[in-house]
N, C-alpha and C positions, 0 to 999 in steps of 0.2 A: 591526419586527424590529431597531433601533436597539440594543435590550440587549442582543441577541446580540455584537452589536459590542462595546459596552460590557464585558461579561464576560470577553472573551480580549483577552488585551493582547500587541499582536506577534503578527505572523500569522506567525512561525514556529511550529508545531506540531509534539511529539517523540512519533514512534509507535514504538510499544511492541513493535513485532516483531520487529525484528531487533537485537536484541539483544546486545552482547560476549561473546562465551562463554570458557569458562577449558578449561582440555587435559583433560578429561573428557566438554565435550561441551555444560556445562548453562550457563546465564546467569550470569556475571559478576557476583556482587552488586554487591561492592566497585566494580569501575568505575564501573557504570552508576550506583551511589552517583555516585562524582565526578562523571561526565556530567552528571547530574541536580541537580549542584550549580552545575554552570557555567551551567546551563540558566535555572534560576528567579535568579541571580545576575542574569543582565545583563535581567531584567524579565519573560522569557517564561514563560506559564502552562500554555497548552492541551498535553494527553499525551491520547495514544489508545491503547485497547486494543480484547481484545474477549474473548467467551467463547471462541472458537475458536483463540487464539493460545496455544501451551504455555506456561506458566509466568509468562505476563505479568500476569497478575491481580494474580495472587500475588506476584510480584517489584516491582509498585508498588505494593503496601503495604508491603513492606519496607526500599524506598528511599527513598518517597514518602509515602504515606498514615502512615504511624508515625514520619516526622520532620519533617511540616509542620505547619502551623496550617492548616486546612480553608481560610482564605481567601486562599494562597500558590499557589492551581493550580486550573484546573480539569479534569475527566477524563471524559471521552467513553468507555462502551464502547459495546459491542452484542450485540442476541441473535442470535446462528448458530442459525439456524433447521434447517439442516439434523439437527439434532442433535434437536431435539424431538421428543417422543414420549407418548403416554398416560403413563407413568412419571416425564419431564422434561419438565414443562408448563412454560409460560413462569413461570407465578409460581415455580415450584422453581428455573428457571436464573436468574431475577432474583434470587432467593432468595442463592442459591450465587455467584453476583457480586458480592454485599453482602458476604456473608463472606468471598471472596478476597481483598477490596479492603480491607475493612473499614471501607466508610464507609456512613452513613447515606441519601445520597442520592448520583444521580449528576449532573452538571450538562448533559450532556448524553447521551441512550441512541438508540442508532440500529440500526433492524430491518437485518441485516447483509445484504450481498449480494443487494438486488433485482435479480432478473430473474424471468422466467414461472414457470420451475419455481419459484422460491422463493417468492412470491408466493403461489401455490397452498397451501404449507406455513402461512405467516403469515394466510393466509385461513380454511384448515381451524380453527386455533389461536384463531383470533380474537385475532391479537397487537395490531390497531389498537385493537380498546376496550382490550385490558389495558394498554396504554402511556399510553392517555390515562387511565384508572384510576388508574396512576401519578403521572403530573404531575398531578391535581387532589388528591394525596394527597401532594406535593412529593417526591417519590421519585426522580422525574426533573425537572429544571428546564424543558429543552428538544427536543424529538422531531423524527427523521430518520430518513433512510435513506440506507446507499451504495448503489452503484448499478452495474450489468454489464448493461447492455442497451442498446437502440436507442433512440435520440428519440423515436422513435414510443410507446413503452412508456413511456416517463419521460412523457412529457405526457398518456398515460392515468392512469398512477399520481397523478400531482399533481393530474389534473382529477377522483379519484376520493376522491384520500385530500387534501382542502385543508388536515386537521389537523395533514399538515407540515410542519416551520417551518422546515427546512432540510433540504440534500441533499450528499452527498460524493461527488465525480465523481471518476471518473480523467482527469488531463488533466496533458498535456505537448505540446511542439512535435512530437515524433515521431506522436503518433497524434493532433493534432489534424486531420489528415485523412483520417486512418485510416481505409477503406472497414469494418474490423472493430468498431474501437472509438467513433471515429465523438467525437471529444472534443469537437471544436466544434461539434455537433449538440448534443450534453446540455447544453453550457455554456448554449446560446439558451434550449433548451426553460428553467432551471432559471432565466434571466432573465425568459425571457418569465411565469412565475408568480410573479416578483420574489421565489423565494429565494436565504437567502444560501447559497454554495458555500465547505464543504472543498474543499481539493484533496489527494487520494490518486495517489501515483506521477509524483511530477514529475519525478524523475531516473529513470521508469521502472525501480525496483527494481536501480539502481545503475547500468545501463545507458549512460545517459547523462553517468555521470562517469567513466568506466571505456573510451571510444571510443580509437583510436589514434591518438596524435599527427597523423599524416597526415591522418586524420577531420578533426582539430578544429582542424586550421590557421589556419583565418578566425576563430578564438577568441583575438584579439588585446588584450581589454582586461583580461580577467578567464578562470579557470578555467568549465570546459566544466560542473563542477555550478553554477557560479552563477549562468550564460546560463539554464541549463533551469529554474532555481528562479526568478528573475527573469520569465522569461516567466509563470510559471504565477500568480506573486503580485502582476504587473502589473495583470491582467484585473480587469474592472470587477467590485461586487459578491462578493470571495473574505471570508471570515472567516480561514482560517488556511489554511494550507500545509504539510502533515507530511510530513515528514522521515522516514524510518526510520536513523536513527545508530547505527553499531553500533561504531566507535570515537572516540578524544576528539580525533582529527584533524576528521573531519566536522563534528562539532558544532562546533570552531571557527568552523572553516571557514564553515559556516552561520551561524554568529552574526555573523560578519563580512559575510556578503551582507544580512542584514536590520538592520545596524548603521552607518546607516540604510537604507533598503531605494532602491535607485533602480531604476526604470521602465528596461528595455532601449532605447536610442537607437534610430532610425530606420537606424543603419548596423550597429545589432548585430542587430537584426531580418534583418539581412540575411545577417547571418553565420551567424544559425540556421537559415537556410532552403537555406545551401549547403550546413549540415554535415546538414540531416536528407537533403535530395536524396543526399550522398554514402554517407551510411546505406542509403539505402533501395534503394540502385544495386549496393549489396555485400549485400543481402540477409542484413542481420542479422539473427538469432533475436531475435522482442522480448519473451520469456520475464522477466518481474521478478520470478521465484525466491520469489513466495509460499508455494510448497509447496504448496499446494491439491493439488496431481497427486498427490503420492506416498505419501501412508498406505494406499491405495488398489490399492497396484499389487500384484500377484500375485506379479512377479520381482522385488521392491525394487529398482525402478529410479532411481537420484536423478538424475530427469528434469530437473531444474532444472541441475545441474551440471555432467551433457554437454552442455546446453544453452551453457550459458558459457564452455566448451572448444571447441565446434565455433565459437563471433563469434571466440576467441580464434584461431583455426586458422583463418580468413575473414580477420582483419585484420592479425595479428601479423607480421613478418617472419621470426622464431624460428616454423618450423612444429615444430617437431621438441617443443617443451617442452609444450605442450597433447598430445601424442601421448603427452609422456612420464608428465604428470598422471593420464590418463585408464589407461594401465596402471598404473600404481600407484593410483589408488582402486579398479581391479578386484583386483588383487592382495592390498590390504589387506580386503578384505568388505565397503567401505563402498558399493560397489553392484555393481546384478546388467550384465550387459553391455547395450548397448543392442539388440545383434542378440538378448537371452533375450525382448525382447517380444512378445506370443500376441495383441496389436493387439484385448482385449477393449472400449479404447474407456473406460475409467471416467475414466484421466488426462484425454482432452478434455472430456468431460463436465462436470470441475470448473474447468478453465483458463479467468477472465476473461478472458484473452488472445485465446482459442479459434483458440487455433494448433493445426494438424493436426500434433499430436504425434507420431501412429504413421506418417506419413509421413517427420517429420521424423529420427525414431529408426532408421530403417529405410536412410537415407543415412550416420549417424552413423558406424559399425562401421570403413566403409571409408576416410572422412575422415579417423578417431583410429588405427587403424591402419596405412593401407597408407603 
């Protein structure tokens, strides 16, 4: 697995999701231009997308793929399996990823979001021979999978499928003991088959740069996203560490923690273990604003965003401004109220989090109102 390493240089990793948007709503060219100049500037290569993310295909070959030299970057998507169908067989969406992107091959393609139900999907498909179809046809370099399940499943998956070469975990201090997510279970299992590890949602979807001063007190050497991107790029065995940057603050910001990258001290270790304990004692939403929930939802609920209003309304001393947010995105259309949901259950269904959302929505009304 050594070329793996070889291939990405700087295990900072820039994912493609979340994105600068301009006052209309849609991606940023121009910035994310800049970002993406600052990016492969100071040496770093690896960018991730996927089929499932809007406009990100597309938007790295207009920033990316049509003003580098093929050997300036490398680019990771994947197939969102849930999207296939007799009509969008995986060669059609492989197909349609070449053409978004516009390039020839991908250096690395990863079957997106394993867990059981998806699994099932990529089984009926037979996405495992078409991939490896792929890479002995140089289409893909190197083959994975992310990943939304238990230990238990990840070391099924790898003891069944050994043709993969690598694996992208979710993994941060907050859920590395996460009875949910369970981080430091998959990390073992994905050692103990000696692959190499992405890491996806180190600052948990901004989450963890984003905590209130009071939180992050014991955060005495460095800024609260550096501890969390530190810890995740410390661990033994990671190839990269992505980032989802969505202004040219962050990306600094992160080019300065992996420039050069130092290992978290024994005393800052410690200080991420007060501020997750004080996290977890105030009962934050640990919602990382994927979206997965909300295409989905009957009452367009932008489940991610009460989400971020209620930790705001948990930790802020200003209760009053997340109250006052929350009537003004109901006022402007931009969502339906949290008390409009009929609790049909689709948003948990898609949440890697697997936060009981219609629980959690169902307290929200009276929190952002009364």
């Amino acid at each position: 697995m050594d070329d793996l390493f070889q291939l990405n240089k700087g295990k900072l990793g820039f994912g493609l999701m979340r994105l600068p948007k301009d006052g209309s709503g849609k991606i940023d060219q121009k910035e994310t231009e800049c970002m993406v100049d600052r990016f492969i500037e100071h040496g770093f290569t690896y960018f991730d997308t996927a089929y499932a993310y809007p406009g990100s295909e597309e938007i790295f070959k207009k920033t990316i793929g049509d003003r580098y030299d093929r050997d300036k970057y490398t680019l990771a998507s994947k197939m969102s399996g849930w999207f296939l169908s007799e009509e969008l067989t995986p060669e059609k969406m492989f197909n349609v990823q070449l053409e978004r992107t516009g390039l020839e091959y991908f250096d690395f393609y990863l079957l997106h979001s394993m867990k059981e139900e998806n699994l099932k999907i990529y089984d009926k498909y037979d996405a495992w021979s078409y991939c490896m179809k792929l890479k002995k046809e140089g289409k893909i370099k190197h083959f994975g999978f992310s990943f939304h399940d238990t230990p238990e499943f990840l070391d099924k998956v790898l003891t069944e499928h050994p043709e993969t070469e690598f694996v992208q975990l979710q993994i941060n201090y907050l859920d590395w003991t996460n009875p949910k997510v369970q981080s430091e279970g998959i990390y073992e299992v994905a050692r103990k088959h000696n692959k190499p590890i992405i890491i996806m949602e180190p600052v948990k979807g901004g989450l963890l740069s984003n905590l209130s001063p009071k939180i992050t007190e014991p955060f005495t050497s460095a800024s609260p996203a550096s501890y969390a991107l530190r810890f995740a790029a410390g661990l033994e065995g990671v190839l990269a560490v992505l980032s989802g940057m969505s202004t040219m603050e962050q990306l600094e910001e992160n080019i300065s923690t992996f420039s050069p990258l130092q290992k978290l001290s024994e005393e800052e270790m410690e200080a991420v273990r007060e501020v997750k304990k004080r996290v977890e004692e105030l009962q934050v939403i640990q919602c990382t604003s994927c979206r997965y929930c909300t295409p989905g939802c009957p009452k367009k609920i932008a489940i991610p965003d009460i989400f971020r209003l209620l930790n705001d309304e948990a930790v802020m001393n200003n209760k009053e401004k997340p109250k006052n947010e929350y009537s003004t995105m109901i006022s402007e259309g931009k969502s339906g109220r949290a008390s409009d949901c009929i609790k049909c259950g689709r948003c948990e269904k898609e949440c890697p989090q697997h936060l009981p959302i219609r629980e959690l929505l169902a307290t929200a009304e009276d929190k952002l109102c009364n």
